[in-house]
C-alpha positions as CSV (number, residue, x, y, z in Angstrom):
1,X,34.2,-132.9,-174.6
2,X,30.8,-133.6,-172.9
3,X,28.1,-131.0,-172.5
4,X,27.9,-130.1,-169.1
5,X,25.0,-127.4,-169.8
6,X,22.2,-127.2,-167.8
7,X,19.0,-127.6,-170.5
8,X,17.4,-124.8,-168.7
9,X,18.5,-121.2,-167.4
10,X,18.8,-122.1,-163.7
11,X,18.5,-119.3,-160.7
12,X,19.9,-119.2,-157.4
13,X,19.5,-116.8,-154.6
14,X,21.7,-119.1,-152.2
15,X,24.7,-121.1,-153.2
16,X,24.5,-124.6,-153.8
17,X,27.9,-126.2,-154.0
18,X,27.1,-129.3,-154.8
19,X,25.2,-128.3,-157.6
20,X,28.2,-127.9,-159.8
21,X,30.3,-130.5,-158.2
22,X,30.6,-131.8,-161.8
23,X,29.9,-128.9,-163.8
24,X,32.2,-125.9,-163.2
25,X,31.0,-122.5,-164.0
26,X,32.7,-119.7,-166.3
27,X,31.6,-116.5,-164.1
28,X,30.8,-112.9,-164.6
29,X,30.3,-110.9,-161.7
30,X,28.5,-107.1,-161.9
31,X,25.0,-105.4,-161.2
32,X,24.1,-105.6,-165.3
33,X,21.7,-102.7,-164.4
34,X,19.8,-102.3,-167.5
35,X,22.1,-105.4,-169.8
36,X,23.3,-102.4,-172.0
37,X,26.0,-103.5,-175.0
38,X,28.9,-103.8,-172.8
39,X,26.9,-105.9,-170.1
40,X,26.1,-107.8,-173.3
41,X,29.6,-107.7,-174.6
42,X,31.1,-109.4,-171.3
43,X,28.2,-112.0,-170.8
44,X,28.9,-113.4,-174.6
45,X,32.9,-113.7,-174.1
46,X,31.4,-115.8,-170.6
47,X,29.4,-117.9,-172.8
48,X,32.2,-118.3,-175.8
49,X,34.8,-118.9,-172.8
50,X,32.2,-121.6,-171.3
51,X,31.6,-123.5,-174.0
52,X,35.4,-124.1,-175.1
53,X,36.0,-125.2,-171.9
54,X,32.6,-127.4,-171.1
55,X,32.2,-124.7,-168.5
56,X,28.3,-123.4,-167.5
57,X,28.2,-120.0,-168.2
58,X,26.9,-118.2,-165.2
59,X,26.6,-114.3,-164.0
60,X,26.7,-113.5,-160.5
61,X,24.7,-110.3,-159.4
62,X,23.5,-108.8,-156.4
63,X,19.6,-107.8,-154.8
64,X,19.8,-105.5,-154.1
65,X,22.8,-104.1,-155.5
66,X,25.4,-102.7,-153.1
67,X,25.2,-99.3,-154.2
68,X,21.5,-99.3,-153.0
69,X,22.5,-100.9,-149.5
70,X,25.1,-98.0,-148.5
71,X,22.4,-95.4,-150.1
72,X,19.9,-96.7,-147.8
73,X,22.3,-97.3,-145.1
74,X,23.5,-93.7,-144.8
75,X,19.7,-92.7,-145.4
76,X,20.1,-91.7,-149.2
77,X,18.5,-91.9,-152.2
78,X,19.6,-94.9,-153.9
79,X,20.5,-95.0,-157.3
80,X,17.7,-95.4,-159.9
81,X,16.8,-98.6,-161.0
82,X,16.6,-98.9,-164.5
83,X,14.4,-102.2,-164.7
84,X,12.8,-104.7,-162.5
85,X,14.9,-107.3,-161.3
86,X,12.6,-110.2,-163.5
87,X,13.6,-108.0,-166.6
88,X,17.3,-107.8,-165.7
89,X,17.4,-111.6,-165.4
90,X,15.4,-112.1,-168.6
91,X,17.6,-110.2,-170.2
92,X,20.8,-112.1,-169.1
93,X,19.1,-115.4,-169.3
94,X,18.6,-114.0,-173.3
95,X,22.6,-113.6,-174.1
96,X,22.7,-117.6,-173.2
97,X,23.9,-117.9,-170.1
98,X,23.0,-120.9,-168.4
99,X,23.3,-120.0,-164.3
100,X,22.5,-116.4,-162.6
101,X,23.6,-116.7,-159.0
102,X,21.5,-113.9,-157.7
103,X,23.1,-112.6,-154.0
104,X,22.0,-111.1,-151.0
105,X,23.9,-108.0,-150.8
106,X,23.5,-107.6,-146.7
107,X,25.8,-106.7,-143.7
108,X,27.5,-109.9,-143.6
109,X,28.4,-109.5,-147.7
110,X,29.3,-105.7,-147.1
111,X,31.9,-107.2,-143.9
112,X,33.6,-109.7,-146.3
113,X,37.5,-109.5,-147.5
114,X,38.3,-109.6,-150.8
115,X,39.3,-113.4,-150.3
116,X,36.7,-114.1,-148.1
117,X,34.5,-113.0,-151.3
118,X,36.2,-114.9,-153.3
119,X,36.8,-118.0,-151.1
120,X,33.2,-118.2,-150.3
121,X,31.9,-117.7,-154.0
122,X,33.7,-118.6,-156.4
123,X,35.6,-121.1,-155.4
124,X,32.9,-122.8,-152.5
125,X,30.1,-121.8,-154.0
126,X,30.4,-121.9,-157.7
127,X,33.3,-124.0,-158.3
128,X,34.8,-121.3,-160.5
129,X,37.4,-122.2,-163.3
130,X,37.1,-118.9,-165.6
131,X,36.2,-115.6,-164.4
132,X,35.9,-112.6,-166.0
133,X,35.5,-108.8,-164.7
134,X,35.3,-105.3,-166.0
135,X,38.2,-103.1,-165.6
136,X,36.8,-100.9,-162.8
137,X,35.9,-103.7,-160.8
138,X,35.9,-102.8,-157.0
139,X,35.0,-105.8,-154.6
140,X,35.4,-106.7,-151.0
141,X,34.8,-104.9,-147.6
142,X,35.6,-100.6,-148.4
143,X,36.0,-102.2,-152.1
144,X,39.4,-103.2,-151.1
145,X,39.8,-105.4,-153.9
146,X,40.5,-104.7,-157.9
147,X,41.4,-106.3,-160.8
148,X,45.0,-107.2,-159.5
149,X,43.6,-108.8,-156.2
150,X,41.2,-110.9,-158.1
151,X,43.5,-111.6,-161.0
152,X,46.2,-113.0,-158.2
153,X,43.9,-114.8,-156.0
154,X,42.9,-116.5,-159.2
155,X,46.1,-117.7,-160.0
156,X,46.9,-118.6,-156.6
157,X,43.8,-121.2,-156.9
158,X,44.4,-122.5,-160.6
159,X,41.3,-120.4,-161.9
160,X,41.4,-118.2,-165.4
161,X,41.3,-115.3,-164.5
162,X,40.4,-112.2,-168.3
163,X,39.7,-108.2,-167.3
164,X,37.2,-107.7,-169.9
165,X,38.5,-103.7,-171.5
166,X,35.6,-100.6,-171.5
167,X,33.1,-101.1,-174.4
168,X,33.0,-97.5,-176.6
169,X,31.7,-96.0,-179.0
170,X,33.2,-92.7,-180.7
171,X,35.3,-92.7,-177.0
172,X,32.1,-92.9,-174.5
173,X,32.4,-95.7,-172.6
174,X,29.0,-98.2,-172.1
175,X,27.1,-97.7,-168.9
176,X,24.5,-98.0,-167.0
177,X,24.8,-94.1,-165.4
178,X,24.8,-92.5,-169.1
179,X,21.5,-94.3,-170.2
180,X,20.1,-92.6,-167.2
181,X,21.4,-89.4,-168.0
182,X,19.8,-89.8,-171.8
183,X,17.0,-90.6,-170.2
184,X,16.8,-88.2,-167.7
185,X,16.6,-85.7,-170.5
186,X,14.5,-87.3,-172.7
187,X,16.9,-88.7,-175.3
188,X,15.6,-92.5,-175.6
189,X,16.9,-92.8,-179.1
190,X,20.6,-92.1,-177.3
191,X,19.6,-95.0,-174.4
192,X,18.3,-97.5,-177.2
193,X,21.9,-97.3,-178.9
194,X,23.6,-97.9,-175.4
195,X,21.2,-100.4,-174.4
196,X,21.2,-102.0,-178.1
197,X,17.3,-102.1,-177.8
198,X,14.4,-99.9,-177.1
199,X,14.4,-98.9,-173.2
200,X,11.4,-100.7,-172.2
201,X,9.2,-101.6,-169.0
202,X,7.0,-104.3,-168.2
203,X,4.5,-105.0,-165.4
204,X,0.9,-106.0,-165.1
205,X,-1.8,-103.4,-166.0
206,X,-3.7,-103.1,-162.6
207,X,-6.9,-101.2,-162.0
208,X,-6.4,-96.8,-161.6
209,X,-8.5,-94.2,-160.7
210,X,-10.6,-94.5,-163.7
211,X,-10.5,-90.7,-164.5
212,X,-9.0,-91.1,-168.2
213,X,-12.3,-92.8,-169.3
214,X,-14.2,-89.7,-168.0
215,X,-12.2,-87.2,-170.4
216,X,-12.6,-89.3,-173.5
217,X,-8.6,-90.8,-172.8
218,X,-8.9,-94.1,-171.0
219,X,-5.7,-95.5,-170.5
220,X,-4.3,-98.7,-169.1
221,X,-2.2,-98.3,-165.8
222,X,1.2,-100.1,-164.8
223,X,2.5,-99.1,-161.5
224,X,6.1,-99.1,-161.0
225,X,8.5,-100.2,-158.6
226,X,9.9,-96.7,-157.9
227,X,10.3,-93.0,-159.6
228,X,12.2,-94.5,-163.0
229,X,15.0,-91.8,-164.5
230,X,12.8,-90.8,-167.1
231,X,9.1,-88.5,-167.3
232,X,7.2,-86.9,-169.5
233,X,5.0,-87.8,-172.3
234,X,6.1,-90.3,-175.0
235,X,5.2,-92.1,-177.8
236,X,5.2,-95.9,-177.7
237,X,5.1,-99.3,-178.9
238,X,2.9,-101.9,-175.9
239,X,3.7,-105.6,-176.5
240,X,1.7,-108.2,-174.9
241,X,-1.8,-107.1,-175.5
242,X,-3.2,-109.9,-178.1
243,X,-4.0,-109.0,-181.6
244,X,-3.9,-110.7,-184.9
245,X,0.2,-111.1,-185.3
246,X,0.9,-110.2,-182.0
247,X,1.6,-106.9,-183.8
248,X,2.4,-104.3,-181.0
249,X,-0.4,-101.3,-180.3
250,X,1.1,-97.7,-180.7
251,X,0.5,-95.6,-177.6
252,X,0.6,-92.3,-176.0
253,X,2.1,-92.8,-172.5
254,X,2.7,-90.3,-168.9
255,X,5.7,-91.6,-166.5
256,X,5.3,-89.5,-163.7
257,X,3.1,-88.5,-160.6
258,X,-0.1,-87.0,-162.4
259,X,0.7,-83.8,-160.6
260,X,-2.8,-82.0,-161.9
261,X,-4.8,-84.7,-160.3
262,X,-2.6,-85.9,-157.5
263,X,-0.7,-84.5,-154.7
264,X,2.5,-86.3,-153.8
265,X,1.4,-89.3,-156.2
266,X,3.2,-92.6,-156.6
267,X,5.3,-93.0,-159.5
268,X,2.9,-94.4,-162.2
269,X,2.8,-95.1,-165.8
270,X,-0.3,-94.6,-168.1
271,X,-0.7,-95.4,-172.0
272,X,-3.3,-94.2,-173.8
273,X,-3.7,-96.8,-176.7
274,X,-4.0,-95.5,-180.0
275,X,-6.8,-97.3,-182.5
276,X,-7.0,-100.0,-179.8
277,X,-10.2,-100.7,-176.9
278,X,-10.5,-103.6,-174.7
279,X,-10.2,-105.6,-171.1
280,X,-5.9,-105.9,-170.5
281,X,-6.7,-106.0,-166.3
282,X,-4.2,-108.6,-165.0
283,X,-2.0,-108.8,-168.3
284,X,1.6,-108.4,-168.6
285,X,2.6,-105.8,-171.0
286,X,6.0,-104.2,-172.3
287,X,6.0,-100.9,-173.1
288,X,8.4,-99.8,-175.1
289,X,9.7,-96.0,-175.4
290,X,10.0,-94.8,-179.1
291,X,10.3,-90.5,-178.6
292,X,9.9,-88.0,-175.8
293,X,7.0,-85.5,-176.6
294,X,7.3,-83.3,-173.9
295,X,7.9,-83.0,-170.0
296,X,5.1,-83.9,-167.5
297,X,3.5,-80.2,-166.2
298,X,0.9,-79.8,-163.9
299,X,-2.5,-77.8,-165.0
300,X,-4.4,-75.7,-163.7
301,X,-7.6,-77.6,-164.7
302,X,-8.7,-80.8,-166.3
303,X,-9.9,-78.8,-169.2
304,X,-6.5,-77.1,-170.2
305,X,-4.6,-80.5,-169.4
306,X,-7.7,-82.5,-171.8
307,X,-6.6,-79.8,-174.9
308,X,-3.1,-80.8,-174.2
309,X,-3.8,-84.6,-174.4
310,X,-5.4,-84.0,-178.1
311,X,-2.1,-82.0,-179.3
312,X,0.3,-85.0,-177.6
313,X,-2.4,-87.2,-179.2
314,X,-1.6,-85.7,-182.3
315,X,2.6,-85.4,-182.3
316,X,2.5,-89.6,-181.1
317,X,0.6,-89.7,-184.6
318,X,3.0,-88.0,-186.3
319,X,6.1,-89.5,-185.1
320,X,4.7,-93.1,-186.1
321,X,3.8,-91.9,-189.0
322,X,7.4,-90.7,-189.6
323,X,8.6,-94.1,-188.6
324,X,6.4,-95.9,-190.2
């Protein structure tokens, strides 16, 4: 059977029939917030399925995701995000598949019939011949369609059509909602297992208000793309910054809003690097989250909230030493 592969991951925000007019595509459709094990789970049965079949493994996923569009549209909060889009696509492109189709999610998306969806999509867009879903899977306009619409649709058009069963462990089901919750509370040991790696972030350290370097704790700053569902002081691992190896620097690091210093602050996030001076302005780091220390808490001076930093100083020792 030829390889019809793609030598490169390939992304597309609008659909290009033609572009696999002679390379069909093996599909997984979901938000993959975060790429936790069951994301993972799904996207290498695509890939497995795909390259029995001389298919082009490809995941379809929204921007933003529908959840966030009826939030917004009925003025809510929308769900947190738990990593930039760039790192959710990294991350998928890293199981091996070959194709993301990356979708407006819009009015016109929101209006569509299950059929429509799937007429428009999969079969028009993609040239689908292998599709596979979670169980839960809700699609369509007032998420009129489910695993039984798709599966009969599918077999009313000649396409495989495999419901991909909940991923567990000790009876909890994968998700992206409970690695939130873990790390709403703190627990990023719990997220790491969900999410079968450290939770991490990445962005580009940009320039702050320089007041660390005026208390003796300079720190590189990374702002974020909106209030993440973690805060509070931890201890961490920053990859990117170049050293002999490429060995990561250990780190003492604040997600929050700086409430001592700021009032109504943007979400930011601030390392402290232990052992470790030097120019990272511009650079592109991952930080990577290894153990809570404790919760963010506004001071009543810079001289109470200075004593503080040398204890958390101090316990972000310890735990690496612990680990080490």
């Amino acid at each position: 059977m030829p390889n019809l592969l793609p030598v490169r991951p390939s992304l597309a925000r609008d659909l290009q029939p033609a572009a696999f007019a002679e390379r069909p595509t093996a599909i997984s459709i979901g938000n993959f917030d975060g790429v936790h094990r069951g994301h993972q789970a799904m996207l290498q049965v695509v890939c497995e399925a795909a390259k029995l079949r001389g298919l082009t493994p490809t995941a379809v996923t929204f921007a933003p995701a529908p959840g966030a569009y009826f939030a917004r549209l009925a003025g809510k909060t929308p769900p947190t995000k738990l990593q930039r889009l760039r790192d959710k696509l990294a991350c998928i492109w890293a199981v091996g598949i070959a194709h993301i189709q990356l979708l407006r999610f819009n009015a016109s998306m929101a209006a569509m019939l299950p059929d429509e969806f799937c007429d428009l999509v999969l079969r028009n867009g993609l040239n689908a011949k292998w599709v596979i879903v979670g169980n839960d899977f809700r699609y369509g306009k007032g998420r009129a369609g489910d695993v039984k619409t798709l599966h009969a649709w599918c077999a009313a058009h000649g396409i495989e059509c495999y419901v991909m069963p909940a991923v567990t462990a000790k009876d909890v089901r994968f998700s992206s909602t409970i690695v939130r919750d873990a790390l709403r509370d703190g627990d990023v040991v719990t997220a790491a297992a969900i999410l079968g790696r450290p939770y991490r972030i990445s962005g580009k350290v940009a320039h702050g208000d320089k007041l660390g370097r005026t208390i003796g704790f300079p720190t590189i700053n990374v702002p974020l793309w909106a209030p993440l569902p973690l805060s509070g002081i931890f201890a961490v691992r920053v990859h990117g910054i170049d050293i002999a190896g490429g060995l990561p620097v250990m780190g003492a690091a604040n997600v929050g809003v700086r409430p001592t210093v700021k009032t109504h602050g943007a979400p930011l996030l601030e390392v402290y690097l232990l052992d470790f001076q030097g120019d990272l302005y511009g650079r592109r780091i991952v930080v990577e989250f290894v153990a809570r220390i404790r919760a963010e808490e506004k001071f009543d001076s810079l001289e109470i909230m200075t004593e503080q930093m040398h204890h958390d100083i101090s316990a972000v020792r310890s735990v690496f030493s612990e680990t080490a």
